[in-house]
ChimeraX commands (.cxc) that place a marker at each C-alpha (Angstrom):
marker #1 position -34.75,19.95,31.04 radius 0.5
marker #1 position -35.92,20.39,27.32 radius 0.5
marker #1 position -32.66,19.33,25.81 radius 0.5
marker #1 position -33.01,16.13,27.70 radius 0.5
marker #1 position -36.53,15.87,26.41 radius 0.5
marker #1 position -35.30,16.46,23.05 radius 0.5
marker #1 position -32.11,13.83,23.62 radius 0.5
marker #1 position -35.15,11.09,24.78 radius 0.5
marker #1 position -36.91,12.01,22.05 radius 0.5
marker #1 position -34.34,11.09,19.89 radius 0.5
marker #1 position -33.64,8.13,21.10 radius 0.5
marker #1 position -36.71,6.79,20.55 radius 0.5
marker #1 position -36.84,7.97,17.11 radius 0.5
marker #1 position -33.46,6.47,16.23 radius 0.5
marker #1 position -34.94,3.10,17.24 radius 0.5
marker #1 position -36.69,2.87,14.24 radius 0.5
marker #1 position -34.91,5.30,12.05 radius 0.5
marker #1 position -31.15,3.97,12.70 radius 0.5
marker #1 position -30.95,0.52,14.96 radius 0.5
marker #1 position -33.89,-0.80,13.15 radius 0.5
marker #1 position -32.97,-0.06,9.18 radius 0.5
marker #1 position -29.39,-1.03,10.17 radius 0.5
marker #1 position -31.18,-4.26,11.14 radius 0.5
marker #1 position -33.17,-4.66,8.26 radius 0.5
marker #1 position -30.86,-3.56,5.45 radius 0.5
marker #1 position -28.37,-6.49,5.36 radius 0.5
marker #1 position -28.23,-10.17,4.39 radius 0.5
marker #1 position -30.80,-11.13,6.89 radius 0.5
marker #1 position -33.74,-9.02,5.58 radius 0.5
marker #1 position -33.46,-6.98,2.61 radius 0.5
marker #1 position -30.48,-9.06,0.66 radius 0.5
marker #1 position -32.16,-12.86,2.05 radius 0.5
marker #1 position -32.04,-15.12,-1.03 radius 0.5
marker #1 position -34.48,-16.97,0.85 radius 0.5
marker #1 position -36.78,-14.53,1.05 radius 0.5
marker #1 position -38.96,-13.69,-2.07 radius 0.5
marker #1 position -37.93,-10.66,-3.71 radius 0.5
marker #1 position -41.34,-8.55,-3.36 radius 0.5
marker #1 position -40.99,-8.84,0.27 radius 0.5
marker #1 position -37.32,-7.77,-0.05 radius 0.5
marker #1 position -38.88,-4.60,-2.24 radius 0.5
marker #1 position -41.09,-4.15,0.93 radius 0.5
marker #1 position -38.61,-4.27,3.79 radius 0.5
marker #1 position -36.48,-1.65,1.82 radius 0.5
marker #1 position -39.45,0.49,1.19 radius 0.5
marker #1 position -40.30,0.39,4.46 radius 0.5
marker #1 position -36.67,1.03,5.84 radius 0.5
marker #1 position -36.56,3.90,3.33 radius 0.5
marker #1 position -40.31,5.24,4.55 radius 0.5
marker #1 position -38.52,4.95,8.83 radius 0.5
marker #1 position -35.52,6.81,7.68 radius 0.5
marker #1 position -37.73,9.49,6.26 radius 0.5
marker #1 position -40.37,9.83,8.85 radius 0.5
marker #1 position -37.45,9.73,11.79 radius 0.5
marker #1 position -35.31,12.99,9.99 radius 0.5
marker #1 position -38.77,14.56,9.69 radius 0.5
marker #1 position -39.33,14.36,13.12 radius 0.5
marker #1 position -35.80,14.96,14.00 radius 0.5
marker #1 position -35.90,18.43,11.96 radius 0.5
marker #1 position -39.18,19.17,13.68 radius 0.5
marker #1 position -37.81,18.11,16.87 radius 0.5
marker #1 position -34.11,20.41,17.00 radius 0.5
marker #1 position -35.16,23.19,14.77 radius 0.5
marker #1 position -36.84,26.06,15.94 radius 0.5
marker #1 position -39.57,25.85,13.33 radius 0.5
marker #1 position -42.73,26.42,16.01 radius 0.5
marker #1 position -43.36,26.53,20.01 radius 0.5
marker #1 position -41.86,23.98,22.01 radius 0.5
marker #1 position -44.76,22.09,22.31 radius 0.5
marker #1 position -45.88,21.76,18.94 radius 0.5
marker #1 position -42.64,20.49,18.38 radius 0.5
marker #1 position -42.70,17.70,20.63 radius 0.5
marker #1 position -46.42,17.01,20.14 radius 0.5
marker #1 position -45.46,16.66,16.32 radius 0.5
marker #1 position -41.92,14.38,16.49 radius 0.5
marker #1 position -43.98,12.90,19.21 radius 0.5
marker #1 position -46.61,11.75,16.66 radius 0.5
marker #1 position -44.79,10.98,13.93 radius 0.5
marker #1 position -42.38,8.62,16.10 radius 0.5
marker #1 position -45.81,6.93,17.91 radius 0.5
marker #1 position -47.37,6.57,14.73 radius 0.5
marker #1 position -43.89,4.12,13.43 radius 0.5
marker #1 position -43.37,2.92,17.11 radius 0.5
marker #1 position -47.18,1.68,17.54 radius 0.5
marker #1 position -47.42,0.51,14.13 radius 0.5
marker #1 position -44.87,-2.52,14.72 radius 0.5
marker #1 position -47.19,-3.79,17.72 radius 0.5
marker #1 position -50.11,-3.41,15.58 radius 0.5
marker #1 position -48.48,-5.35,12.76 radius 0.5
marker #1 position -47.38,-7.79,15.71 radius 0.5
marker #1 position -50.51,-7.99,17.02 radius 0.5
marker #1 position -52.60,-8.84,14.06 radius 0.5
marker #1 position -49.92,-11.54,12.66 radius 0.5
marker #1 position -52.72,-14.10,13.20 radius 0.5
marker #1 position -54.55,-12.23,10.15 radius 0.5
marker #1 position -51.56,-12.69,7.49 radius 0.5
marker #1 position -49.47,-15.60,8.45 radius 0.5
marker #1 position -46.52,-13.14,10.15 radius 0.5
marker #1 position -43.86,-13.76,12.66 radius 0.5
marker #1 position -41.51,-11.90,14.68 radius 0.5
marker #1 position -39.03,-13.49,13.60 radius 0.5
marker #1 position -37.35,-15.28,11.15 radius 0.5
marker #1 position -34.99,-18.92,11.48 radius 0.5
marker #1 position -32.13,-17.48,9.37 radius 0.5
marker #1 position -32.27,-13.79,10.88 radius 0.5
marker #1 position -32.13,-12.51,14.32 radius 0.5
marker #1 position -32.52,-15.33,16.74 radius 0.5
marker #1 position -34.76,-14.28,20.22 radius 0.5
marker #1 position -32.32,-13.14,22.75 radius 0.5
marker #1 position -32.04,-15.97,25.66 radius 0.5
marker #1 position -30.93,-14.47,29.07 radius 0.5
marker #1 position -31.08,-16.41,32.77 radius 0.5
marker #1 position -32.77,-14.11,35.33 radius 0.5
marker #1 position -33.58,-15.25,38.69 radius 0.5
marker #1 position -31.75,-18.58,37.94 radius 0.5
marker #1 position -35.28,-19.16,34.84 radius 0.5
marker #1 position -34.05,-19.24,31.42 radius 0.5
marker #1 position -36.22,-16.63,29.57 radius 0.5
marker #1 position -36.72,-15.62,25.83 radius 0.5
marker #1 position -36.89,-12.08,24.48 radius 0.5
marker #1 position -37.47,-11.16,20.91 radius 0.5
marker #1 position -35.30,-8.34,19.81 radius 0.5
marker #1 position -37.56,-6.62,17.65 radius 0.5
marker #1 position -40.06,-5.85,20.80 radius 0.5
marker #1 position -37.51,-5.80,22.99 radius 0.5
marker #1 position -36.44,-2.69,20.44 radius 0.5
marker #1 position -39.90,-1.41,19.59 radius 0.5
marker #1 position -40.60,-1.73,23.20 radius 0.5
marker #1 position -37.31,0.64,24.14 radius 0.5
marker #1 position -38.41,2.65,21.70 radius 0.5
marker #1 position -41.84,3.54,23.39 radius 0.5
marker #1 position -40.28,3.79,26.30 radius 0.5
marker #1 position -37.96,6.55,25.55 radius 0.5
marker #1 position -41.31,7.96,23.90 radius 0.5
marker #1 position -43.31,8.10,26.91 radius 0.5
marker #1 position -40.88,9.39,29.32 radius 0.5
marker #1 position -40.28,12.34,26.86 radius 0.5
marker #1 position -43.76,12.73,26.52 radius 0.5
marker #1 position -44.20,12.66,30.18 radius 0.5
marker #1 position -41.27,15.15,31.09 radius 0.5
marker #1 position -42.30,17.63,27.77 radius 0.5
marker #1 position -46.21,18.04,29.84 radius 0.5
marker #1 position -44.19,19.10,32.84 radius 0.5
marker #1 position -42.42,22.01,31.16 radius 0.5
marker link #1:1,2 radius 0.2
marker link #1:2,3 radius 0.2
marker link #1:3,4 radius 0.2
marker link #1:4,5 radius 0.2
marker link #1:5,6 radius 0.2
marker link #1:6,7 radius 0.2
marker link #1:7,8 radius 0.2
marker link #1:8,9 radius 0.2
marker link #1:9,10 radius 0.2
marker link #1:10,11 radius 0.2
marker link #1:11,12 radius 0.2
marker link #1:12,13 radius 0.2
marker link #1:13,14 radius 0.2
marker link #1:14,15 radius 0.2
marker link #1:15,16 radius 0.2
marker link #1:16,17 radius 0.2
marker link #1:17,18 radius 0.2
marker link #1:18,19 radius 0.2
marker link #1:19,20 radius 0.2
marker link #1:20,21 radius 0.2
marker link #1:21,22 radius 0.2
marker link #1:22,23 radius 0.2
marker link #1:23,24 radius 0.2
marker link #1:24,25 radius 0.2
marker link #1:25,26 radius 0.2
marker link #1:26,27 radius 0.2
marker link #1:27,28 radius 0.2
marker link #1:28,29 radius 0.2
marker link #1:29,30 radius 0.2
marker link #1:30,31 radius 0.2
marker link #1:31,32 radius 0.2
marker link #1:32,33 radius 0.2
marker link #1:33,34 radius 0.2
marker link #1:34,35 radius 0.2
marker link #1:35,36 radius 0.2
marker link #1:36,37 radius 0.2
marker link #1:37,38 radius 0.2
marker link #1:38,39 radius 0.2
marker link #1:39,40 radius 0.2
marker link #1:40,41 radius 0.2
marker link #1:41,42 radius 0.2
marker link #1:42,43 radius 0.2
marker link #1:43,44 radius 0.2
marker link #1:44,45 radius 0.2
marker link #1:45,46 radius 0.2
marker link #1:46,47 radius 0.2
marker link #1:47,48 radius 0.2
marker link #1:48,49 radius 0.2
marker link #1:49,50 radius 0.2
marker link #1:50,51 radius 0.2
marker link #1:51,52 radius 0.2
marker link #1:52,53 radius 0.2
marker link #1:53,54 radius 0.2
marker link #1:54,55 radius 0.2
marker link #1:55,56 radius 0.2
marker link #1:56,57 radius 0.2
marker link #1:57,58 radius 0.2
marker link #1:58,59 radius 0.2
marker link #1:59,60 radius 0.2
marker link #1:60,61 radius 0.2
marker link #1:61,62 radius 0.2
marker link #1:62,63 radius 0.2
marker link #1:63,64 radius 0.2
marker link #1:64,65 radius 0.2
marker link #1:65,66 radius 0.2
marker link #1:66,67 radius 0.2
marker link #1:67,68 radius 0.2
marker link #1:68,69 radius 0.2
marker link #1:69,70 radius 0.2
marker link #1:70,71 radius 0.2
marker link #1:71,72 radius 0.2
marker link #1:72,73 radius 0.2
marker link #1:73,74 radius 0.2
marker link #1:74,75 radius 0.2
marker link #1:75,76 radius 0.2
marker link #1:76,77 radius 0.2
marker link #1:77,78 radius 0.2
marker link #1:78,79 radius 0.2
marker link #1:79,80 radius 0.2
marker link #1:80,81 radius 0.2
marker link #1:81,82 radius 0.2
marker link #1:82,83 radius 0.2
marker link #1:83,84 radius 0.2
marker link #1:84,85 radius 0.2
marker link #1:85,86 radius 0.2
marker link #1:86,87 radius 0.2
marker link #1:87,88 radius 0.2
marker link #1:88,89 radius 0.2
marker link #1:89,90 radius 0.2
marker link #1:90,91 radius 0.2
marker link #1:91,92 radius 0.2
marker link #1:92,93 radius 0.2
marker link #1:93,94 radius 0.2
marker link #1:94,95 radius 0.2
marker link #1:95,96 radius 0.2
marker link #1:96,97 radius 0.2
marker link #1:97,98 radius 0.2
marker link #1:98,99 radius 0.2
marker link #1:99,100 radius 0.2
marker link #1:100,101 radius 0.2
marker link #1:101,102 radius 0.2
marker link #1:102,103 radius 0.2
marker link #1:103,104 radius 0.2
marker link #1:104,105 radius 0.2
marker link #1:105,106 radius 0.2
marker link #1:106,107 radius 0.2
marker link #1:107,108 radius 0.2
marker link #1:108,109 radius 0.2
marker link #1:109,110 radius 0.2
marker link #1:110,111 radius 0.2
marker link #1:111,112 radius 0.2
marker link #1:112,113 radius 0.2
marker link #1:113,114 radius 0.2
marker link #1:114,115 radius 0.2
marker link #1:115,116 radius 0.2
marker link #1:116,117 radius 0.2
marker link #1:117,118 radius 0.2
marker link #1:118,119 radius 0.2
marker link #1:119,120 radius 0.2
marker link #1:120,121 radius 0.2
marker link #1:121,122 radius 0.2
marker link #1:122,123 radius 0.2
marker link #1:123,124 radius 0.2
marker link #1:124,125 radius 0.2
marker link #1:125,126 radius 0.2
marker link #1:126,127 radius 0.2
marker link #1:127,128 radius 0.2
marker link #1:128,129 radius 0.2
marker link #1:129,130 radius 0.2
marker link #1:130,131 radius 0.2
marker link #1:131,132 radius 0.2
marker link #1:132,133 radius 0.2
marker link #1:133,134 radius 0.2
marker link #1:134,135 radius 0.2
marker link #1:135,136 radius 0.2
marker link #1:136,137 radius 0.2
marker link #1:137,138 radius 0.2
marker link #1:138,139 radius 0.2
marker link #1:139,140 radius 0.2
marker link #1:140,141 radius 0.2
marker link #1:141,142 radius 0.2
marker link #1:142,143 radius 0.2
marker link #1:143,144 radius 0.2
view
């Protein structure tokens, strides 16, 4: 049971460190022409700032550095603090103009369920995963 903890664990830190800074670091974020080159300084830096806070938590999380539960409690925080930090920045895009997306990135992901078209933006649907994987290691870690 803790090595699965530790696997979900993972995977919700490798939505941010990995799936998201692959998504960033290519011609739809960080090398955009259309996009102004302090924000492309910003999305790097901010790629850069997820890789580093996901190995952190990663070393915390594998290597017997303290208990077990200081170990999750800690990867556990430093993943939330990334993973609930995109739906605060969602969440106050009113304030500064944001979007979730951009018209020459990542489209929304369409899918037809239950015969109704519906629309899905990758980034939560991500994010969203993310806390998922989070919660249900955070769940199963109390129980041990």
């Amino acid at each position: 049971m803790i090595v699965l903890v530790q696997v979900l664990f993972t995977i919700s830190i490798l939505s941010f460190a990995l799936v998201a800074a692959a998504a960033d670091l290519n011609r739809t974020h960080a090398t955009n022409p259309v996009w102004v080159p302090h924000a492309r300084f910003h999305v790097v830096w901010q790629v850069a700032t997820h890789i580093g806070a996901g190995l952190l938590a990663l070393v915390v999380l594998w290597a017997p550095v303290a208990s077990l539960p200081a170990r999750f409690a800690i990867a556990g925080a430093i993943a939330g603090v990334v993973l609930v930090g995109f739906f605060v920045t969602a969440a106050t895009m009113p304030l500064y103009g944001g979007e979730l997306a951009d018209s020459n990135g990542y489209r929304p992901l369409t899918l037809d369920i239950a015969g109704r078209t519906r629309t899905f933006d990758q980034n939560v649907l991500l994010f969203a995963g993310g806390v998922g994987f989070l919660l249900l290691a955070g769940a199963l870690a109390l129980t041990l």
